[in-house]
GUMIRO-33594 format. One record per atom (N, C-alpha, C, CB): residue in three letters; x, y, z. Coordinates in nm, 2 decimals, padded with zeros to 4 digits. Glycine has a CB too. Layout:
N
PT   residu        x        y        z
PT      ALA        X        Y        Z
...
***
This chain:
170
PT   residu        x        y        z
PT      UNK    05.45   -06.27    05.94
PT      UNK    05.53   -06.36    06.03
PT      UNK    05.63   -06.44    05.95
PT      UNK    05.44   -06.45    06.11
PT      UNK    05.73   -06.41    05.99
PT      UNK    05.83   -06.52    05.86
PT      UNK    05.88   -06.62    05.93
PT      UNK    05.99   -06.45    05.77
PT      UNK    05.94   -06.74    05.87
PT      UNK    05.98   -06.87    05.90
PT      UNK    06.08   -06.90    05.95
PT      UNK    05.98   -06.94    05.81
PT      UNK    06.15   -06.97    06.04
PT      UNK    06.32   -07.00    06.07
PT      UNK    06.34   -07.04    05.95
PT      UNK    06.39   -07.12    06.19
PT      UNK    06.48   -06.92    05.94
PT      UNK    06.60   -06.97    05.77
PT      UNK    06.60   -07.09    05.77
PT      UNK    06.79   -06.93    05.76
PT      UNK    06.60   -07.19    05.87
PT      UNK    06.67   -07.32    05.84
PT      UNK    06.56   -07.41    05.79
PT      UNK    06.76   -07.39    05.98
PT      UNK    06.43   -07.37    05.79
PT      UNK    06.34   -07.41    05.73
PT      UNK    06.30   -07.40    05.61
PT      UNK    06.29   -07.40    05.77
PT      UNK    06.30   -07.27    05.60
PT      UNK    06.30   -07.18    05.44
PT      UNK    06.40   -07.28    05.35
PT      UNK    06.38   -06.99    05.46
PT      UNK    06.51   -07.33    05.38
PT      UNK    06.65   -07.32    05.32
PT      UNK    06.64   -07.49    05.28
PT      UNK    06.79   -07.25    05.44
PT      UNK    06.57   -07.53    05.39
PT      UNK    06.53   -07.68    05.36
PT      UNK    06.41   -07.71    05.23
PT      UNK    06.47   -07.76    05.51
PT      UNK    06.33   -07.62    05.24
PT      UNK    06.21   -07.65    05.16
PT      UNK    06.28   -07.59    05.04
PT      UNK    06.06   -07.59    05.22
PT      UNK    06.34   -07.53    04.99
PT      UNK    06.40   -07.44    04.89
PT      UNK    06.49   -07.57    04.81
PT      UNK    06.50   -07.28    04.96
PT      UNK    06.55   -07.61    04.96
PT      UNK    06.64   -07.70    04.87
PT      UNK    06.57   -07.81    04.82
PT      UNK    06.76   -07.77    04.93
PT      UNK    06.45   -07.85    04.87
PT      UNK    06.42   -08.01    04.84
PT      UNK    06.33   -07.93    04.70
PT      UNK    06.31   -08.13    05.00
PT      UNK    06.30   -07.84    04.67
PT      UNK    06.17   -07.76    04.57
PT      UNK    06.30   -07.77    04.47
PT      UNK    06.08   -07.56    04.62
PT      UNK    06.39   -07.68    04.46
PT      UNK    06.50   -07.75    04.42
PT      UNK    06.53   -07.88    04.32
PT      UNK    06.54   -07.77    04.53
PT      UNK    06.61   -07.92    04.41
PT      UNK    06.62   -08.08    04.38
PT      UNK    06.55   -08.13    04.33
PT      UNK    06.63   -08.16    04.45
PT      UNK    06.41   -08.14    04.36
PT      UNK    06.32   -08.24    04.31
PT      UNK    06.26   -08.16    04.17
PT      UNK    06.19   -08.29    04.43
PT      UNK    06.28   -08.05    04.13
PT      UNK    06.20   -07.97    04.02
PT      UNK    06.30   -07.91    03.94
PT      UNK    06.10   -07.87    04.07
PT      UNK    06.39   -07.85    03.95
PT      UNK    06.54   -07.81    03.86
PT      UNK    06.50   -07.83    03.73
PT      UNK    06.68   -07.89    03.89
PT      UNK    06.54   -07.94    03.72
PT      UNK    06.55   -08.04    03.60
PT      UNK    06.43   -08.02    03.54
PT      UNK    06.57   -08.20    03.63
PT      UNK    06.30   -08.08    03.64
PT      UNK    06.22   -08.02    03.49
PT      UNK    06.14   -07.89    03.44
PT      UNK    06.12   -08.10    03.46
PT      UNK    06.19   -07.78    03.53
PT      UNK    06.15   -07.67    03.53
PT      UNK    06.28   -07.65    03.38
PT      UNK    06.15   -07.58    03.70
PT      UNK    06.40   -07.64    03.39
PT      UNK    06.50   -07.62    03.31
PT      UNK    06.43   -07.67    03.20
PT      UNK    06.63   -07.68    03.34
PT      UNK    06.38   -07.81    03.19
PT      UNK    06.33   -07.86    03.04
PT      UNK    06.21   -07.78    03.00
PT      UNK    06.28   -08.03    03.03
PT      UNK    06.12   -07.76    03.09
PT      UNK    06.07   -07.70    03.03
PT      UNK    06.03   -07.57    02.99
PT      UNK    06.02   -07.75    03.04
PT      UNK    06.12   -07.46    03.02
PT      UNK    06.20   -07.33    02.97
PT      UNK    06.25   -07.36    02.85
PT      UNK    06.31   -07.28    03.05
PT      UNK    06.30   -07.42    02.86
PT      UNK    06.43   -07.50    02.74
PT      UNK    06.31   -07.50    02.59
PT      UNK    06.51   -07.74    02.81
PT      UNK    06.19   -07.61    02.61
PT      UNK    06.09   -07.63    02.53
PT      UNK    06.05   -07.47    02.51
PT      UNK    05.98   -07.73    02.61
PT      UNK    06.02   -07.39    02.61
PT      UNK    05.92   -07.31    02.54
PT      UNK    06.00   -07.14    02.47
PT      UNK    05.80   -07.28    02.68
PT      UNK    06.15   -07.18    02.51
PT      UNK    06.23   -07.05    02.43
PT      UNK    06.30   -07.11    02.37
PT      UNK    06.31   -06.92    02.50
PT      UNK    06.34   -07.22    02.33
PT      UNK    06.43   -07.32    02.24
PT      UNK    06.59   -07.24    02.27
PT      UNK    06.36   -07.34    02.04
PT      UNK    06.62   -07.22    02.39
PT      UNK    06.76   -07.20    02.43
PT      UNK    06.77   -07.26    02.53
PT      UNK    06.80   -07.09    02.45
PT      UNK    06.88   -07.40    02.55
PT      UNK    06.92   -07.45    02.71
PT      UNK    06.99   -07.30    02.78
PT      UNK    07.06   -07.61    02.70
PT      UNK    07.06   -07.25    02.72
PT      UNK    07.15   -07.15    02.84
PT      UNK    07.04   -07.03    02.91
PT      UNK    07.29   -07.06    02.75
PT      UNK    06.95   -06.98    02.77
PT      UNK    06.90   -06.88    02.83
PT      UNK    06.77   -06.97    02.93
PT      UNK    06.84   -06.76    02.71
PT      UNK    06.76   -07.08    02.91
PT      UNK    06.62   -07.18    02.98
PT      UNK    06.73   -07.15    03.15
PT      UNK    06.58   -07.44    02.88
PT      UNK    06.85   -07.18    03.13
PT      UNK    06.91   -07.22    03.26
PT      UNK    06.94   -07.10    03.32
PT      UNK    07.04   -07.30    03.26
PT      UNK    06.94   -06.96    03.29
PT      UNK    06.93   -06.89    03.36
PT      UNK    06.82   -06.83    03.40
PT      UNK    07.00   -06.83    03.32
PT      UNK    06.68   -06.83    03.33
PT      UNK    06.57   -06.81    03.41
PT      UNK    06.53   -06.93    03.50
PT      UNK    06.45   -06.78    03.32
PT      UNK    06.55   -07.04    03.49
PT      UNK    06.57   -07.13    03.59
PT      UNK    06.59   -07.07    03.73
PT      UNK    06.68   -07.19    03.56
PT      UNK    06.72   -07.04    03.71
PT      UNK    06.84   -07.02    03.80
PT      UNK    06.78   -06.82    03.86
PT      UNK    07.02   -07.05    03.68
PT      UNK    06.69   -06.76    03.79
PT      UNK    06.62   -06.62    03.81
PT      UNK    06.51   -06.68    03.89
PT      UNK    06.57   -06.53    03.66
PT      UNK    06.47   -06.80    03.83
PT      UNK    06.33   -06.81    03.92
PT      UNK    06.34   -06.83    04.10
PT      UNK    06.24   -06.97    03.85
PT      UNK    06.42   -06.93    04.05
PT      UNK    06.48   -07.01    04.22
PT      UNK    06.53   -06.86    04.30
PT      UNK    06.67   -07.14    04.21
PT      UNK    06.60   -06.74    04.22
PT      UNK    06.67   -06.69    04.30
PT      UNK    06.55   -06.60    04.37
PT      UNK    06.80   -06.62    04.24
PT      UNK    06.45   -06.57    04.30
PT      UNK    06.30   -06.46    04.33
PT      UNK    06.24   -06.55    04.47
PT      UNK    06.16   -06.44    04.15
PT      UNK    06.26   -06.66    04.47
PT      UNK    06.16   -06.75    04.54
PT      UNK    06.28   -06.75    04.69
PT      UNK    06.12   -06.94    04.43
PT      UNK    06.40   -06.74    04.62
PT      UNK    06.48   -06.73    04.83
PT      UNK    06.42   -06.62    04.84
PT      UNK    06.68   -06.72    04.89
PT      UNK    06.45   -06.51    04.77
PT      UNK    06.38   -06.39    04.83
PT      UNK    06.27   -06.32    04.94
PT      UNK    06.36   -06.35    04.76
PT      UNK    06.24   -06.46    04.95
PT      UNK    06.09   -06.48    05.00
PT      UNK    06.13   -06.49    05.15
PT      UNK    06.00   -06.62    04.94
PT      UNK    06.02   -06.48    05.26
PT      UNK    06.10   -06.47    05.40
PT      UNK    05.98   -06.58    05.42
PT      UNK    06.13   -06.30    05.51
PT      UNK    05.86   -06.57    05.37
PT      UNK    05.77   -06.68    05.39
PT      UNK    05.81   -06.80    05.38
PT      UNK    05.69   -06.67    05.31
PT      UNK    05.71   -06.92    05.43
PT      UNK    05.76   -07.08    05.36
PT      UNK    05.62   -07.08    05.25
PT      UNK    05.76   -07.25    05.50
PT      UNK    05.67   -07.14    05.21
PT      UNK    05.60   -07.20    05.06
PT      UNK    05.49   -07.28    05.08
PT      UNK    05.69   -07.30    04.97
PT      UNK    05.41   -07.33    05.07
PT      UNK    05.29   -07.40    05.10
PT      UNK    05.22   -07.46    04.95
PT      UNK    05.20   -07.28    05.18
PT      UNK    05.28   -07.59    04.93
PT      UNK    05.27   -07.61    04.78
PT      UNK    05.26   -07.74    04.77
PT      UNK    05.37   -07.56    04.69
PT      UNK    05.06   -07.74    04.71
PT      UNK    05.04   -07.84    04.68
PT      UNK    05.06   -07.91    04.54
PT      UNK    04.94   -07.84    04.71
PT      UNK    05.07   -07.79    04.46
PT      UNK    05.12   -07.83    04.29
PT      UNK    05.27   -07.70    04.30
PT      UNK    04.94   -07.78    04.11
PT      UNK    05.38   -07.77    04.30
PT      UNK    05.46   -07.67    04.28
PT      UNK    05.54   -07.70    04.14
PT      UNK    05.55   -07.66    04.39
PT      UNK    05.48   -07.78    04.06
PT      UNK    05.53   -07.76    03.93
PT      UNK    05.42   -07.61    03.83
PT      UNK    05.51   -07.95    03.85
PT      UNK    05.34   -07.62    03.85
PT      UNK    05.20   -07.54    03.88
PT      UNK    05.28   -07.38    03.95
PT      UNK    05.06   -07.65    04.03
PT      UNK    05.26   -07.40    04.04
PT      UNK    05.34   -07.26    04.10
PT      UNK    05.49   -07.22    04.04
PT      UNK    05.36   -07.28    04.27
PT      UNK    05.58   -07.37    03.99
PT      UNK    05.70   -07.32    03.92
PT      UNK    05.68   -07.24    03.78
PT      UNK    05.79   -07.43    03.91
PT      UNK    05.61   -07.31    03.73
PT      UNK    05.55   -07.23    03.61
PT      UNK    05.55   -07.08    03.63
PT      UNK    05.41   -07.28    03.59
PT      UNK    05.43   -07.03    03.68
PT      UNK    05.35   -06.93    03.72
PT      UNK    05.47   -06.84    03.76
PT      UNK    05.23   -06.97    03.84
PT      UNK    05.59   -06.87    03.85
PT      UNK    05.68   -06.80    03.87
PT      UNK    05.78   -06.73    03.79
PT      UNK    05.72   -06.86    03.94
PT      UNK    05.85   -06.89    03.72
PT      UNK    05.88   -06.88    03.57
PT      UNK    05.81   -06.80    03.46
PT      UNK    05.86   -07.00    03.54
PT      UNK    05.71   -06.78    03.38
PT      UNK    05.62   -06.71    03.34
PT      UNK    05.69   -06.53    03.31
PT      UNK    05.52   -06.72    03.46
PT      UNK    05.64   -06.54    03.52
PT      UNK    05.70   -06.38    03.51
PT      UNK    05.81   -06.31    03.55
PT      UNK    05.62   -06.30    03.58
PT      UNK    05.91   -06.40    03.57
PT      UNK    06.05   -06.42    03.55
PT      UNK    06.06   -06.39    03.40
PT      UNK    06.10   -06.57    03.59
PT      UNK    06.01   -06.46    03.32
PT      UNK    06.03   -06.46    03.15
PT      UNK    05.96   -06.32    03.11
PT      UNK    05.93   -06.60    03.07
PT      UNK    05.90   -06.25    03.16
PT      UNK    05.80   -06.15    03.09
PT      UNK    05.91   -06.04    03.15
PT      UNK    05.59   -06.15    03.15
PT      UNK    05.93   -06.05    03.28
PT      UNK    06.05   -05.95    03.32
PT      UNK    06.14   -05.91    03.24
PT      UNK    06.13   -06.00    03.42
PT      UNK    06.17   -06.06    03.22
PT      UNK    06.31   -06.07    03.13
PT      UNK    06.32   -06.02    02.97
PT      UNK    06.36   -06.24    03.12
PT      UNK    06.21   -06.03    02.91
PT      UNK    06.17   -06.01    02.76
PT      UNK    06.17   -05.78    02.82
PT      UNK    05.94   -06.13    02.71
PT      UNK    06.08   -05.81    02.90
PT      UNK    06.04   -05.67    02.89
PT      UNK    06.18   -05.58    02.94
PT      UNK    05.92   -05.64    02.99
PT      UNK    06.29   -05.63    03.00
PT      UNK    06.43   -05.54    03.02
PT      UNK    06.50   -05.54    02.86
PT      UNK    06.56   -05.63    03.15
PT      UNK    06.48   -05.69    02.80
PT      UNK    06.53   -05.67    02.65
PT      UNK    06.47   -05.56    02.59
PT      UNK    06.51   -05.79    02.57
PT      UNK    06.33   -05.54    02.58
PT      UNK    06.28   -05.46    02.51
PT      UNK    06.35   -05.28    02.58
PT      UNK    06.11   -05.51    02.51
PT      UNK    06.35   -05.28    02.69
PT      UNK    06.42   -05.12    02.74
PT      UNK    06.57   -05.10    02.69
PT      UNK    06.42   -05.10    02.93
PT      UNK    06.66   -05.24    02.70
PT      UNK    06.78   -05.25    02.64
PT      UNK    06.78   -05.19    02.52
PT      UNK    06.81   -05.38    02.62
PT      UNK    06.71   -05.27    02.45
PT      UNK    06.70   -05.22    02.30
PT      UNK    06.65   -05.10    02.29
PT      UNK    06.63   -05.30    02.22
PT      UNK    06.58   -05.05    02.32
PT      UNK    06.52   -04.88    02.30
PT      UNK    06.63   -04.80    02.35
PT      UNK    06.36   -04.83    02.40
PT      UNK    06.69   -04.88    02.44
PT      UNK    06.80   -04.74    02.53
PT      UNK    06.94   -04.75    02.44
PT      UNK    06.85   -04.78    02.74
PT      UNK    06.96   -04.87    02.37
PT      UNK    07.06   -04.86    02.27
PT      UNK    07.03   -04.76    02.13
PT      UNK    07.08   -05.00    02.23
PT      UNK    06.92   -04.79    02.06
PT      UNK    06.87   -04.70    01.98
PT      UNK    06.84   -04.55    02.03
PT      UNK    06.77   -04.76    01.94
PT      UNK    06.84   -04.53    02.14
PT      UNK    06.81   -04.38    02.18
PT      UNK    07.00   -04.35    02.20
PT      UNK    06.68   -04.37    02.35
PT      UNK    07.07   -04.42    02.23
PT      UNK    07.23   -04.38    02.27
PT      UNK    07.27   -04.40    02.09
PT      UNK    07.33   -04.54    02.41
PT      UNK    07.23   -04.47    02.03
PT      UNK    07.30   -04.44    01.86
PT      UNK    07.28   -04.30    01.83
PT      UNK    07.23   -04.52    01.72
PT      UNK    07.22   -04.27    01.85
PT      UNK    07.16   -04.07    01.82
PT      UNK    07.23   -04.00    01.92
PT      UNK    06.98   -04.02    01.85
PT      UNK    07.31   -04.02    01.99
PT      UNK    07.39   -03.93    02.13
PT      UNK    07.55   -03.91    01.99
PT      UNK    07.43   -04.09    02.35
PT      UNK    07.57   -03.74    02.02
PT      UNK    07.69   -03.77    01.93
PT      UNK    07.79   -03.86    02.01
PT      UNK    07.77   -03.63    01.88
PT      UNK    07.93   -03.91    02.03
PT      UNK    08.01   -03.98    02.07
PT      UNK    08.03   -03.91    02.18
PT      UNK    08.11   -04.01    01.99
PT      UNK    08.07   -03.78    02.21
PT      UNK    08.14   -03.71    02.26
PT      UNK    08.05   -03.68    02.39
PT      UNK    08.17   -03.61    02.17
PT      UNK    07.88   -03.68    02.42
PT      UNK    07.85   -03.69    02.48
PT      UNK    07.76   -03.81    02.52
PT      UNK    07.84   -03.62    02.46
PT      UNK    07.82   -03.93    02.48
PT      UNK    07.75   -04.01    02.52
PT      UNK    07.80   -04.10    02.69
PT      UNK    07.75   -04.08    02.40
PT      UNK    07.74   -04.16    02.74
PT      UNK    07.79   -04.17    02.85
PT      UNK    07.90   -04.32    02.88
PT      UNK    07.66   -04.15    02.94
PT      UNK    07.94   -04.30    02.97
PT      UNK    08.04   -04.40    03.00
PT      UNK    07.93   -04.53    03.03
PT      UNK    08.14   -04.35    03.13
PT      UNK    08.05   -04.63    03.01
PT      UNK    07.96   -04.76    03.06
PT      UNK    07.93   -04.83    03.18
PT      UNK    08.00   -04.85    03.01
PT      UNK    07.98   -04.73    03.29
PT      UNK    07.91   -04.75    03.43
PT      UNK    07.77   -04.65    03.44
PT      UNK    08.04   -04.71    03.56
PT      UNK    07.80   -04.53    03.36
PT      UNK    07.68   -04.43    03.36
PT      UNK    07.57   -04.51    03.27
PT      UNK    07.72   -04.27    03.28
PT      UNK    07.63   -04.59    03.16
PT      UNK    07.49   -04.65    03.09
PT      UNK    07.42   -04.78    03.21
PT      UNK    07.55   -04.74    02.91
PT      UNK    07.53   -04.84    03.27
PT      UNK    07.45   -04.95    03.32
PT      UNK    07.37   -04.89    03.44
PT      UNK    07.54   -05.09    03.37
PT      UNK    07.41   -04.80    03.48
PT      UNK    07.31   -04.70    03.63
PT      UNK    07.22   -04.71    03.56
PT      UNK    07.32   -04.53    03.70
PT      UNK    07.21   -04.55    03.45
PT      UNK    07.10   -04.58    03.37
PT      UNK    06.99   -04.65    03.32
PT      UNK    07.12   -04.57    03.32
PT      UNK    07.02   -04.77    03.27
PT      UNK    06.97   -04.88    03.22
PT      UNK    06.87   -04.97    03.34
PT      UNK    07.10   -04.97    03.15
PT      UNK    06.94   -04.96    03.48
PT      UNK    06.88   -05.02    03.60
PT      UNK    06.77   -04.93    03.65
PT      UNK    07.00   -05.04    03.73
PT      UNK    06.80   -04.78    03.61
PT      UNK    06.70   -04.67    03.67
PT      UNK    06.62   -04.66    03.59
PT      UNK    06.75   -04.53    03.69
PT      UNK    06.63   -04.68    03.44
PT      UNK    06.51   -04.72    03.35
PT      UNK    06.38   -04.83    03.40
PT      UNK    06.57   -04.79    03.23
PT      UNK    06.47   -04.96    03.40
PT      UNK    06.42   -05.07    03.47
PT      UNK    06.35   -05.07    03.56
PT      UNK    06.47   -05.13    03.50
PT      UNK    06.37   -04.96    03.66
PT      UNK    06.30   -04.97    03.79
PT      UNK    06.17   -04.88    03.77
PT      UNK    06.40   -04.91    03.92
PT      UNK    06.15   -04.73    03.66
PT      UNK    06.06   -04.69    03.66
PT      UNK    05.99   -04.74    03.58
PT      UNK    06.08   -04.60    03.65
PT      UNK    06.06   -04.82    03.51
PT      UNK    05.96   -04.90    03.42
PT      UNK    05.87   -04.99    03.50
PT      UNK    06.04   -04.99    03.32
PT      UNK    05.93   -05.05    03.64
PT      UNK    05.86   -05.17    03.68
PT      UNK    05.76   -05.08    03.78
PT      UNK    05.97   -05.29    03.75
PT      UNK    05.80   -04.95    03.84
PT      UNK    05.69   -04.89    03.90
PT      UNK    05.58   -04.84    03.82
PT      UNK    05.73   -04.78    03.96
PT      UNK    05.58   -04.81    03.72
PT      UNK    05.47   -04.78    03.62
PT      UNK    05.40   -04.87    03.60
PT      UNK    05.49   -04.73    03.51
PT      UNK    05.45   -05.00    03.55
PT      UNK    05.35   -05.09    03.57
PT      UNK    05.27   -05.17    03.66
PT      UNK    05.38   -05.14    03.52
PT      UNK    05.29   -05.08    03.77
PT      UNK    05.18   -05.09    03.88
PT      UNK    05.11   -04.96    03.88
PT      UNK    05.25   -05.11    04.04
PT      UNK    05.02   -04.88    03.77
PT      UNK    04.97   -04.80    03.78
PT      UNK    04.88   -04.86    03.68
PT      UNK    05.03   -04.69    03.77
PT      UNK    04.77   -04.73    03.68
PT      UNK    04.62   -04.78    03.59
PT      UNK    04.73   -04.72    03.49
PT      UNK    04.42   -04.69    03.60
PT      UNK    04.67   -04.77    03.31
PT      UNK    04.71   -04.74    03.19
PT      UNK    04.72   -04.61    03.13
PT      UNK    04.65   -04.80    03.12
PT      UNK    04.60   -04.52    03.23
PT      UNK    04.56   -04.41    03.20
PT      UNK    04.65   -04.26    03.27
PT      UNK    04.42   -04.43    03.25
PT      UNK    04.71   -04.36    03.36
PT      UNK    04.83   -04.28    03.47
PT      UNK    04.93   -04.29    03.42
PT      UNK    04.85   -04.33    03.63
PT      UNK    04.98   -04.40    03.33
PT      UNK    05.08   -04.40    03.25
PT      UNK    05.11   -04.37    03.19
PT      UNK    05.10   -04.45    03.22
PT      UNK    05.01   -04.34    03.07
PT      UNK    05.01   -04.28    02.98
PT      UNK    05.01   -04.13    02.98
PT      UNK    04.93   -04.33    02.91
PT      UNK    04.95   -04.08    03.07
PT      UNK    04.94   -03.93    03.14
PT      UNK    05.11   -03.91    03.15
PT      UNK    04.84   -03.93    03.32
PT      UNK    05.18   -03.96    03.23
PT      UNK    05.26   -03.94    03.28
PT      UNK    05.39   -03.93    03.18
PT      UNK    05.24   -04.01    03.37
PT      UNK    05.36   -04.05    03.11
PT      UNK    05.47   -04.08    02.96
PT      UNK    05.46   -03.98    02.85
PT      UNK    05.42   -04.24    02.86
PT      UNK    05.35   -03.91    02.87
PT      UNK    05.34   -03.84    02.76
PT      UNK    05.41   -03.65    02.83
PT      UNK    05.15   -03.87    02.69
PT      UNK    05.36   -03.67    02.93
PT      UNK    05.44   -03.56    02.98
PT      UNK    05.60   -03.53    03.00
PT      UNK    05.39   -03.54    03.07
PT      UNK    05.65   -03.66    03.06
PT      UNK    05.76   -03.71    03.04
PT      UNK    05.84   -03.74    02.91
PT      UNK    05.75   -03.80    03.09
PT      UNK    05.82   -03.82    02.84
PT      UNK    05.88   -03.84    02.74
PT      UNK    05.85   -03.74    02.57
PT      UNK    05.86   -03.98    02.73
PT      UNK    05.74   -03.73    02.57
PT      UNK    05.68   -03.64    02.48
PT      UNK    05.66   -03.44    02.48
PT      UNK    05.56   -03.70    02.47
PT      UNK    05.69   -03.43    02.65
PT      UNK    05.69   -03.29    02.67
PT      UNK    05.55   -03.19    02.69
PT      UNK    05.75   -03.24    02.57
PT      UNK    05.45   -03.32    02.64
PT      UNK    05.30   -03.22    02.63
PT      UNK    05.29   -03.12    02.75
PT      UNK    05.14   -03.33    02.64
PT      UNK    05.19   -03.04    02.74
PT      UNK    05.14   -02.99    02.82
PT      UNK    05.03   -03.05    02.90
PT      UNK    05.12   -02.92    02.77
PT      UNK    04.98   -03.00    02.99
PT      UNK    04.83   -03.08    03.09
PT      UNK    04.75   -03.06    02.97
PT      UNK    04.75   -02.98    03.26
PT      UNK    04.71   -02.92    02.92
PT      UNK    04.62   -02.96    02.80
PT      UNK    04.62   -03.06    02.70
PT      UNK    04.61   -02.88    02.73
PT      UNK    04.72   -03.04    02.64
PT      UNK    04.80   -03.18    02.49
PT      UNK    04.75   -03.29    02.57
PT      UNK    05.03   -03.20    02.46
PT      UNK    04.77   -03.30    02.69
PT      UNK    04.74   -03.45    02.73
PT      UNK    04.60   -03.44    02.79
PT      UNK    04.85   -03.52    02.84
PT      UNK    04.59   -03.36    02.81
PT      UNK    04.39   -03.36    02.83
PT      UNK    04.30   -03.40    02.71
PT      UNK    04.33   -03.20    02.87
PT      UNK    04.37   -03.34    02.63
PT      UNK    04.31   -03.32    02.49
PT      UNK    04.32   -03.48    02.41
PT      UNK    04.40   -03.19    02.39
PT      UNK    04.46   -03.57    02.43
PT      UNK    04.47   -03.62    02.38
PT      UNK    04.44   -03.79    02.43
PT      UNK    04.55   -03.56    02.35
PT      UNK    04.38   -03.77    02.58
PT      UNK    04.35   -03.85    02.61
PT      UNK    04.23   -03.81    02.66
PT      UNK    04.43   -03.90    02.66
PT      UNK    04.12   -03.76    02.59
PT      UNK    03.99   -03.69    02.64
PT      UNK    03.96   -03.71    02.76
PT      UNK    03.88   -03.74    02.57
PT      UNK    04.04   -03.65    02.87
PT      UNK    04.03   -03.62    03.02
PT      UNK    04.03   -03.50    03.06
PT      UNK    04.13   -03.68    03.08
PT      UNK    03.98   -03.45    03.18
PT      UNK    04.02   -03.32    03.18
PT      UNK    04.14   -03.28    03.25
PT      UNK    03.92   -03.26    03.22
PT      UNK    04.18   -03.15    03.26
PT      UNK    04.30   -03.11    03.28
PT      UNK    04.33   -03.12    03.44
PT      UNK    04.31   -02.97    03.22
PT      UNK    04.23   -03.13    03.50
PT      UNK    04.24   -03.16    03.66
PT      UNK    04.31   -03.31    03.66
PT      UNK    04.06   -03.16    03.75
PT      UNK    04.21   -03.44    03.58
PT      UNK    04.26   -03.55    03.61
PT      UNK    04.36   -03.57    03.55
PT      UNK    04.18   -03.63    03.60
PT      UNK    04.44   -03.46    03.50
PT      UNK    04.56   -03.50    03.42
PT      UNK    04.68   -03.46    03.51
PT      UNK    04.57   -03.42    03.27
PT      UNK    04.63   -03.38    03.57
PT      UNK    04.71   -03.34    03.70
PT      UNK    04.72   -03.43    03.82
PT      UNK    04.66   -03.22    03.75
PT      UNK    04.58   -03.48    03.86
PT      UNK    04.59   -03.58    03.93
PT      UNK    04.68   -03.74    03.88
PT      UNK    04.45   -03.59    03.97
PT      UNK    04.66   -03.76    03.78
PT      UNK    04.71   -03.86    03.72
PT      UNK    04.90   -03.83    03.72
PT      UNK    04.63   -03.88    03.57
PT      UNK    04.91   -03.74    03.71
PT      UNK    05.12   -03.68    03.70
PT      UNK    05.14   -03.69    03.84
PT      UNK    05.18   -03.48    03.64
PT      UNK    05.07   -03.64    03.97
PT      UNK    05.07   -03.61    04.04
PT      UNK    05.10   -03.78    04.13
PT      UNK    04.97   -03.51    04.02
PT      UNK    04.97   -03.82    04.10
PT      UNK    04.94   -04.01    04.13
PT      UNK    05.12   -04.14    04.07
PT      UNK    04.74   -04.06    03.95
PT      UNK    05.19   -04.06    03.95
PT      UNK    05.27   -04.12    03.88
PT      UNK    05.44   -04.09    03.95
PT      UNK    05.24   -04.08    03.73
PT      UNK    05.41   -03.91    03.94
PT      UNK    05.58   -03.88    04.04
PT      UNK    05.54   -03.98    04.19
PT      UNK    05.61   -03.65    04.11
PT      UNK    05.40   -03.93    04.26
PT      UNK    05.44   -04.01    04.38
PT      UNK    05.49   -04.15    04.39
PT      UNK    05.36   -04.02    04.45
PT      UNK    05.43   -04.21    04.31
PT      UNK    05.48   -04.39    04.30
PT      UNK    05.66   -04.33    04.30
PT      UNK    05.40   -04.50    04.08
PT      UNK    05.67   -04.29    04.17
PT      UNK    05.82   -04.29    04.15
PT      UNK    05.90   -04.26    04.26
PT      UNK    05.85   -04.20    04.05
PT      UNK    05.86   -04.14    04.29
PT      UNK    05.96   -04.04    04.43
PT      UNK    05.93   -04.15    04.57
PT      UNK    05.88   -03.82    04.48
PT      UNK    05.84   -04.17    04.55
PT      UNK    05.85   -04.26    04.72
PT      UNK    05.91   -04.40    04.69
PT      UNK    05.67   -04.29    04.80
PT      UNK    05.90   -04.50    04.59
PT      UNK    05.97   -04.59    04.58
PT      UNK    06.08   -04.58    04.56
PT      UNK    05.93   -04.64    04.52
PT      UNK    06.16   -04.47    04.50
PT      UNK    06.30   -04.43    04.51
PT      UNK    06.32   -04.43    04.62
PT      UNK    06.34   -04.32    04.47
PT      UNK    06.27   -04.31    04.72
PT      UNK    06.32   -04.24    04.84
PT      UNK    06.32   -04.37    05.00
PT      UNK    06.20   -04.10    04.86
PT      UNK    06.20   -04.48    04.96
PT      UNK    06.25   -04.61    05.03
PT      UNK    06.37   -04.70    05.01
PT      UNK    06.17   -04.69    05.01
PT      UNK    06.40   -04.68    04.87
PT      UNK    06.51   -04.80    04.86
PT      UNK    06.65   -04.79    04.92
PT      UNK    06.54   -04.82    04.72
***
């Protein structure tokens, strides 16, 4: 059941106002950057309109945190695909490397399977990464993750569907 906007939009602003400032400071404190503190700030607030719910908050410095947090872990973990996907494009000769609207698709389509996988067990992940990125076989990866070759199937099987159906919704 979601809330009238004009309520949502009031409680956002007064959460807002009254916490900004020290949600900013204390980002600011815990990556010792005001700019990058003011744009997860400014990431957190934006994840929280997203919301169609109202908020219900008895400690919302407590819940800004908690939000903040995984705003920050998001954010660390796209640097870390950044970086791998730049080091994987230094090894592309020039001539085939891709343009820089093709890298930023790319880089977002990374991101996204990245963020579906980490809604799987470790064991589906790894199944799946290793078939994917490493090429094994169902055995190689049966073998290498002492499973058998059925649940290695079920596990690829468990990993495209996440992927293909969260694509095929968006």
């Amino acid at each position: 059941m979601s809330a009238n906007p004009s309520t949502l939009h009031h409680e956002m602003q007064a959460l807002y106002s009254d916490h900004h400032g020290w949600l900013h400071a204390w980002l600011r404190k815990k990556i010792g950057c005001t700019h990058r503190a003011a744009d997860l700030a400014h990431d957190t607030f934006l994840r929280l309109l997203a919301r169609d719910e109202p908020l219900v908050l008895h400690e919302p410095r407590a819940f800004l945190t908690t939000v903040a947090q995984r705003v920050m872990a998001n954010h660390w973990r796209r640097e870390q695909i950044e970086r791998a996907y730049r080091e994987a494009l230094a090894h592309v000769p020039e001539q085939f490397a891709p343009s820089p609207e093709e890298r930023a698709l790319l880089l977002e389509a990374l991101c996204e399977i990245d963020s579906l996988l980490e809604r799987l067990p470790v064991a589906v992940k790894r199944a799946f990464l290793l078939a994917q990125l490493d090429g094994l076989s169902h055995a190689d990866i049966a073998e290498q993750l002492k499973i058998s070759i059925a649940t290695v199937k079920r596990h690829l099987v468990r990993a495209g569907a996440q992927c293909f159906f969260a694509l095929s919704v968006a």
